[in-house]
C-alpha positions in Angstrom: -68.5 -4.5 67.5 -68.3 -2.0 70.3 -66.6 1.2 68.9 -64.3 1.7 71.8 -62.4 -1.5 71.1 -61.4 -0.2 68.0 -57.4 0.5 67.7 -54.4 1.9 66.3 -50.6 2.4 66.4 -49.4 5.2 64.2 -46.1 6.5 63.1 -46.6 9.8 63.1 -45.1 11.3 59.3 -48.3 11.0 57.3 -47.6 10.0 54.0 -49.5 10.8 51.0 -50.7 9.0 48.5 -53.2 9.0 45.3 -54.2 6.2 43.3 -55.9 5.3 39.8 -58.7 4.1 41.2 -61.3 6.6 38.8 -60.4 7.7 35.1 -60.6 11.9 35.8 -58.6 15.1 34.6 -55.9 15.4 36.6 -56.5 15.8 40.2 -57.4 19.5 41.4 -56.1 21.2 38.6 -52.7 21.1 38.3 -50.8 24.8 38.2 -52.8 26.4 40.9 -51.1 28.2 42.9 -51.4 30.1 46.6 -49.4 32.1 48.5 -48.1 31.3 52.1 -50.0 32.8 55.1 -47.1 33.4 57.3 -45.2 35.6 55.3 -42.3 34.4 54.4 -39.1 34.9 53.0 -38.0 34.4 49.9 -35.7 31.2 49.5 -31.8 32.5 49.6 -30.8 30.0 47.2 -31.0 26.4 45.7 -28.8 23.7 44.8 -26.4 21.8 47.4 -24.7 18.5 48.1 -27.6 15.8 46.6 -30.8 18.6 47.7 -31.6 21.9 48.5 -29.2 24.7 49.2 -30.0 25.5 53.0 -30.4 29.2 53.7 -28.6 29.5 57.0 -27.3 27.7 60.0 -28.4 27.8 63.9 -25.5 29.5 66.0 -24.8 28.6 70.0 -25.8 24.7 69.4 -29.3 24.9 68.7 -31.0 22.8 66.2 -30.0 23.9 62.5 -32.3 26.1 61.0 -32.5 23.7 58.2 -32.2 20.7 59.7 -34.0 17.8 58.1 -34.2 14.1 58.2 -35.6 11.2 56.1 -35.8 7.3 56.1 -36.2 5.4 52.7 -37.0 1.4 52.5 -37.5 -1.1 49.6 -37.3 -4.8 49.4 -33.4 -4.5 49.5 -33.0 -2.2 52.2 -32.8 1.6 52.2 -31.2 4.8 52.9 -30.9 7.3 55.7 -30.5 10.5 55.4 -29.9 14.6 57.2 -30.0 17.7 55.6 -27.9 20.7 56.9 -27.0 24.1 56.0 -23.2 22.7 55.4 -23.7 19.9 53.3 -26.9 19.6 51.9 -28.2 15.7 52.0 -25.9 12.7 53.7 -26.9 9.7 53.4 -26.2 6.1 54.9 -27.2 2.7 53.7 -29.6 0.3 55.8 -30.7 -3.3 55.5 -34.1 -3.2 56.6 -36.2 -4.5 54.0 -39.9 -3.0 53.8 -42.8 -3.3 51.7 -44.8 -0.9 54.2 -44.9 2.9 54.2 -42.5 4.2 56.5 -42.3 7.1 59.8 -40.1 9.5 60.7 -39.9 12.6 63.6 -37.4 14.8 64.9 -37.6 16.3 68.0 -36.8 20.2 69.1 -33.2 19.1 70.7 -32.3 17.9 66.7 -32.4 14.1 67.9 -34.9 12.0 65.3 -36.3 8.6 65.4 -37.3 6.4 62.5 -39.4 3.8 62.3 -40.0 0.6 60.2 -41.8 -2.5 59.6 -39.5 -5.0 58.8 -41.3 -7.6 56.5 -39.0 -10.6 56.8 -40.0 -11.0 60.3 -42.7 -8.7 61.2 -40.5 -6.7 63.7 -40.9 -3.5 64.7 -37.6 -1.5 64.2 -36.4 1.9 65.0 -33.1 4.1 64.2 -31.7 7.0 66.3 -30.4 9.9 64.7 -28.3 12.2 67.3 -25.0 14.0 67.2 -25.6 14.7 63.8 -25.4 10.8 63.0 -27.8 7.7 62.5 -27.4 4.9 64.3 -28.6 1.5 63.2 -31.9 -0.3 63.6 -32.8 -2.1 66.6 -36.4 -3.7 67.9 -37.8 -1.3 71.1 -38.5 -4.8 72.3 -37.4 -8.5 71.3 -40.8 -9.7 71.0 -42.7 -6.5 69.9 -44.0 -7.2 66.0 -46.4 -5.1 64.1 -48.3 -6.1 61.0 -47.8 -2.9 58.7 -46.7 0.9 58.6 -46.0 2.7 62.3 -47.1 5.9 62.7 -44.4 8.6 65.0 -44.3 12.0 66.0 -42.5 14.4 67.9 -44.1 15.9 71.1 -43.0 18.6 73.9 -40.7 16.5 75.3 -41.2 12.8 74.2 -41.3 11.1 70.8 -44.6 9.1 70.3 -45.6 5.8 68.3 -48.6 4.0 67.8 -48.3 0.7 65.7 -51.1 -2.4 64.7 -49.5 -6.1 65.9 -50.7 -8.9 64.0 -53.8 -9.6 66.1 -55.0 -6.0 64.5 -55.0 -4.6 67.7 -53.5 -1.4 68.8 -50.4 -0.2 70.5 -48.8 2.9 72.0 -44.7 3.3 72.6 -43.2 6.3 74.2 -39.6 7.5 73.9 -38.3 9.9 76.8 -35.7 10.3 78.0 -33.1 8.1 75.7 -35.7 5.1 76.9 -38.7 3.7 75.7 -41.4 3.2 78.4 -44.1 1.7 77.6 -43.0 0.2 74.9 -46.5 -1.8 73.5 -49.2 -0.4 75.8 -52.2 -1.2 74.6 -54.5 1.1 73.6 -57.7 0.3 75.7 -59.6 2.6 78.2 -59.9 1.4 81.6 -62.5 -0.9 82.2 -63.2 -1.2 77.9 -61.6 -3.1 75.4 -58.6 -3.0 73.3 -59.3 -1.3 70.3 -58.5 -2.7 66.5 -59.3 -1.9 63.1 -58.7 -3.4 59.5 -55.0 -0.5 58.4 -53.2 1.1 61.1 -53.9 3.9 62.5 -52.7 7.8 62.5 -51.2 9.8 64.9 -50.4 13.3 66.1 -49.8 14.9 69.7 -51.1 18.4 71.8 -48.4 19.0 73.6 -47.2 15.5 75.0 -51.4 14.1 74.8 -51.5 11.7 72.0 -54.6 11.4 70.0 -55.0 8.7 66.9 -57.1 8.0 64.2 -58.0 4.8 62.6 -61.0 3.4 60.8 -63.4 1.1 63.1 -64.8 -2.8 61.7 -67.7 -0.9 61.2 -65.7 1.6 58.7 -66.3 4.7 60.4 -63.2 7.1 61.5 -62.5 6.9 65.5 -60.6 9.5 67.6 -58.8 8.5 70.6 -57.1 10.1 72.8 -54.1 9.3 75.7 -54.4 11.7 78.5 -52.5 11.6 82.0 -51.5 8.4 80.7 -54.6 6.8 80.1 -56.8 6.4 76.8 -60.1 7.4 77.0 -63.2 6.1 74.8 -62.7 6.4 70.9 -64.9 8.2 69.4 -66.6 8.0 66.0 -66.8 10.9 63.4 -70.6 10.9 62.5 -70.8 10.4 59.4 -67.4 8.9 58.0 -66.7 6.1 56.0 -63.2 4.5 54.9 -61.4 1.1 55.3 -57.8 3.2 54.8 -55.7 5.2 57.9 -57.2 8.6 57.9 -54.5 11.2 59.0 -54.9 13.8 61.8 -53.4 17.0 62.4 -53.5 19.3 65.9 -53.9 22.7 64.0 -51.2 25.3 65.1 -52.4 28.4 67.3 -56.0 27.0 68.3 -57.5 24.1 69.8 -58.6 22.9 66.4 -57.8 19.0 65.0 -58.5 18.3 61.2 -59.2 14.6 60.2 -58.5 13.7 56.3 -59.6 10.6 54.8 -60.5 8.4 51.9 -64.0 7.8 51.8 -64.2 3.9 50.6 -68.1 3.2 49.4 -67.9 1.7 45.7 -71.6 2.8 45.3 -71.0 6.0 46.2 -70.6 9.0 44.6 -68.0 9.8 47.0 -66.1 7.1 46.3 -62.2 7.6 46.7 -63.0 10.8 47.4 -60.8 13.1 50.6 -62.9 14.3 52.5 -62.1 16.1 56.0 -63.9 16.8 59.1 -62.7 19.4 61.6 -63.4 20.1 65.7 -62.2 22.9 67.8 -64.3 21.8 70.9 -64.5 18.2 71.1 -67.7 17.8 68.2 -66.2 16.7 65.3 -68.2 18.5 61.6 -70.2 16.4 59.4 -67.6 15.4 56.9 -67.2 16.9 53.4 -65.7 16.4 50.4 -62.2 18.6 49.5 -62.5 18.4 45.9 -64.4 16.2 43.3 -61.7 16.2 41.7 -58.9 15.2 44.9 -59.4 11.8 45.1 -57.0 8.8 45.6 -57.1 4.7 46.7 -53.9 5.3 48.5 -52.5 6.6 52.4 -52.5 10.7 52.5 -50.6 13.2 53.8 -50.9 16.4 55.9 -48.9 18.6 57.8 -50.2 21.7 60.2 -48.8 25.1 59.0 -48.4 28.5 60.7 -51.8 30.3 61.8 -53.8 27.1 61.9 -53.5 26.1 58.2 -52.9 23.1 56.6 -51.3 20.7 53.9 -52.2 18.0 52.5 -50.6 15.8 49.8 -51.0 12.7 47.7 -50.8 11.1 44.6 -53.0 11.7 41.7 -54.3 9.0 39.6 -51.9 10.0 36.7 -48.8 9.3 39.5 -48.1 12.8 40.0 -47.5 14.1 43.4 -50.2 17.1 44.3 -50.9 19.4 47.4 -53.8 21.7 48.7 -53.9 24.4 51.3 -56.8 24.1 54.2 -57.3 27.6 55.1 -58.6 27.8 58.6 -61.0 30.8 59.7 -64.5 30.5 60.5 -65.1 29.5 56.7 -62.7 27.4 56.6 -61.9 26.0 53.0 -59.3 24.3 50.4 -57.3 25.7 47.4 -57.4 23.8 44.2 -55.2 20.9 44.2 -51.7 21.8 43.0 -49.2 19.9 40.7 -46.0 20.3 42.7 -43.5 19.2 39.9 -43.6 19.0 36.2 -45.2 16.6 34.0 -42.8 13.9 33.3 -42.5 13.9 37.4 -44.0 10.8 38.3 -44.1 9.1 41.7 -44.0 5.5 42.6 -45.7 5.9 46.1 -47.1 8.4 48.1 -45.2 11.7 49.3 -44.7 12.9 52.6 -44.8 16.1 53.9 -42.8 18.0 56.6 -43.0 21.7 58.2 -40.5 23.9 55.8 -37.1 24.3 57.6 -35.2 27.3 57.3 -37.1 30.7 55.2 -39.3 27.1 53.2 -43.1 26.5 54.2 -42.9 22.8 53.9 -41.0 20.0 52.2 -42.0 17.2 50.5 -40.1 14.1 49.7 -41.1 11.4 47.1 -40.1 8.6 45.5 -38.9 8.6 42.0 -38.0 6.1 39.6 -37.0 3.9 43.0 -35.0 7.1 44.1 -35.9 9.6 46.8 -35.9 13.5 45.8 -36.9 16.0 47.5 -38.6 19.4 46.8 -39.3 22.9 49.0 -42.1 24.9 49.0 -41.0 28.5 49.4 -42.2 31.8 49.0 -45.4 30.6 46.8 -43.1 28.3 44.6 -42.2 24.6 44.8 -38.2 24.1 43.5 -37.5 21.2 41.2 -37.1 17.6 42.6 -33.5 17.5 44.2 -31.6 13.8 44.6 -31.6 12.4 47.7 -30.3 9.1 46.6 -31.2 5.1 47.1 -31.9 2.7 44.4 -35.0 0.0 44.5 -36.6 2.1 46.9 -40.8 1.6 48.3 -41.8 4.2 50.4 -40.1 7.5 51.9 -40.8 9.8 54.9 -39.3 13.3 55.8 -39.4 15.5 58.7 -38.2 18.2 60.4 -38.1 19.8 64.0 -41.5 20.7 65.3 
């Protein structure tokens, strides 16, 4: 089939993930260890209410500086939760049962949005977090379903989503201001068709410009992109092959975009293997292999950082959550996979990674023996996993203001 109808609609929190799917030490070396690029601060303490003792609070109104949110979902329902420099982690109780990964973003004015499949009925369903309090899950539209896991992020000004209904075709909903319009544009240039794919898509945003990832019929990774509110052709990473979401990242200070993937080939030595590709003017590199030894059957995870780096994060093939560092330059390159908890830390699904809040790098959120936890990276160290809460849970997502 033509590559352009190829299609996608992503919630933008990527969420990692590893699987078993070869028998190998475990992945990247766990207990490696790099420093953060930005320089910052050490942490000025740990603890709090359920997670992380915050470090400081915004003054004047602003956005808190360590303001977080998450959404958690199992077969019975799930939890909702903020982090602030008060109280630590709140949580609230929802009903919307999921199987499917789940999305998350929160905007620069502190407002958030969460999105979920529900799988009793296919809906599409979203929560609003503002004034410091969730609201309950509603459809953006009565008759708006989607198959499996949306994909959301937080632009300039407008919160972005991109789901796949259940004719795998593709779909785009914006969010700005307190409205949602469109609400399941298709994503099709003019005068092409619709584009599709086997998994949902990925998603991130340049400024309020959309741009998605998803793996064609023909296997290969597309890139599409939604400018002056029109898509314009996918186009195929030479090269590529995977039948899983790749994930996508605009890379901070540059015009560069990193594309992370599974590569899905059973007679291939490259087999589950993450590989990555990366453009900084339009072309995207031939793509290459991380790590032998980073390698999962499972969704990933990756988050830009200050000065054009990068994160990535998924879950090993021993069920431990692990992270490496893309280190942008013109080498760019990877640290060894790290371990970012102990060894009796297992995970039941993949993490998810947001930008650190507050004097922390990033944060990553996981779930744990059907609980969610949450841990920081700061000042070259990740903390211990701190409760969240939930019971019987699937699938979490975190995030924090962009």
């Amino acid at each position: 089939m033509n590559s352009n109808t190829l299609g996608v609609f992503v919630l933008g929190v990527a969420l990692a993930a590893c699987g078993g799917g070869e028998t190998a030490t475990t992945s990247g070396g766990g207990g490696s260890s790099w420093s953060a690029s930005d320089g910052s601060g050490a942490a000025t303490g740990a603890g709090g209410s359920g997670g992380q003792k915050p470090s400081s609070s915004s003054q004047g109104g602003g956005v808190a500086t360590e303001a977080l949110v998450m959404v958690a979902s199992g077969p019975n329902g799930g939890i909702l939760g903020q982090f602030n420099a008060r109280e630590g982690w709140i949580t609230t109780t929802h009903q919307e049962n999921s199987s499917h990964a789940v999305s998350i973003a929160m905007a620069l004015d502190g407002s958030a949005l969460a999105a979920v499949h529900r799988s009793a009925d296919d809906l599409l369903r979203v929560a609003h977090f503002e004034g410091a309090l969730w609201k309950g899950f509603d459809v953006i539209g009565p008759t708006i379903t989607t198959r499996s896991a949306p994909s959301l992020v937080a632009g300039d000004s407008a919160m972005h989503l991109v789901f796949q209904g259940s004719n795998y075709k593709h779909y785009y909903a914006r969010y700005a201001p307190n409205a949602w319009s469109p609400t399941d544009e298709t994503v099709e240039p003019p005068g092409d068709a619709q584009s599709y794919g086997p998994t949902p898509p990925r998603l991130d945003v340049k400024s309020d410009e959309p741009t998605v990832a998803f793996s064609g019929d023909d296997q290969k990774v597309y890139v599409q992109t939604r400018s002056a509110d029109s898509w314009l052709a996918a186009e195929a990473v030479g090269g590529s092959r995977t039948l899983d979401p790749p994930a996508i990242v605009k890379l901070e200070g540059s015009s560069g975009w990193l594309i992370v993937y599974t590569h899905n080939e059973v007679i291939d030595p490259k087999h589950t293997k993450i590989m990555w590709s990366y453009a900084s003017s339009g072309e995207w590199s031939e793509p290459a292999i991380i790590d032998p030894d980073v390698f999962t059957t499972d969704a990933i995870a990756i988050i830009g950082l200050a000065g054009g780096d990068a994160l990535l994060s998924y879950r090993g093939s021993d069920s431990r959550a692990y992270v490496t560092r893309f280190f942008s330059g013109s080498a760019p390159t990877w640290s060894p996979a790290q371990a970012v908890a102990g060894a009796d830390v297992l995970v039941d699904s993949s993490p998810s990674l947001a930008k650190g809040s507050g004097s922390a790098e990033a944060e990553l959120a996981a779930v744990v023996n059907g609980a969610a936890v949450h841990l920081r990276y700061d000042n070259g160290t990740w903390s211990e996993p701190a409760a969240i809460g939930g019971a019987n849970l699937l699938h979490v997502a975190i995030a924090s203001a962009p």
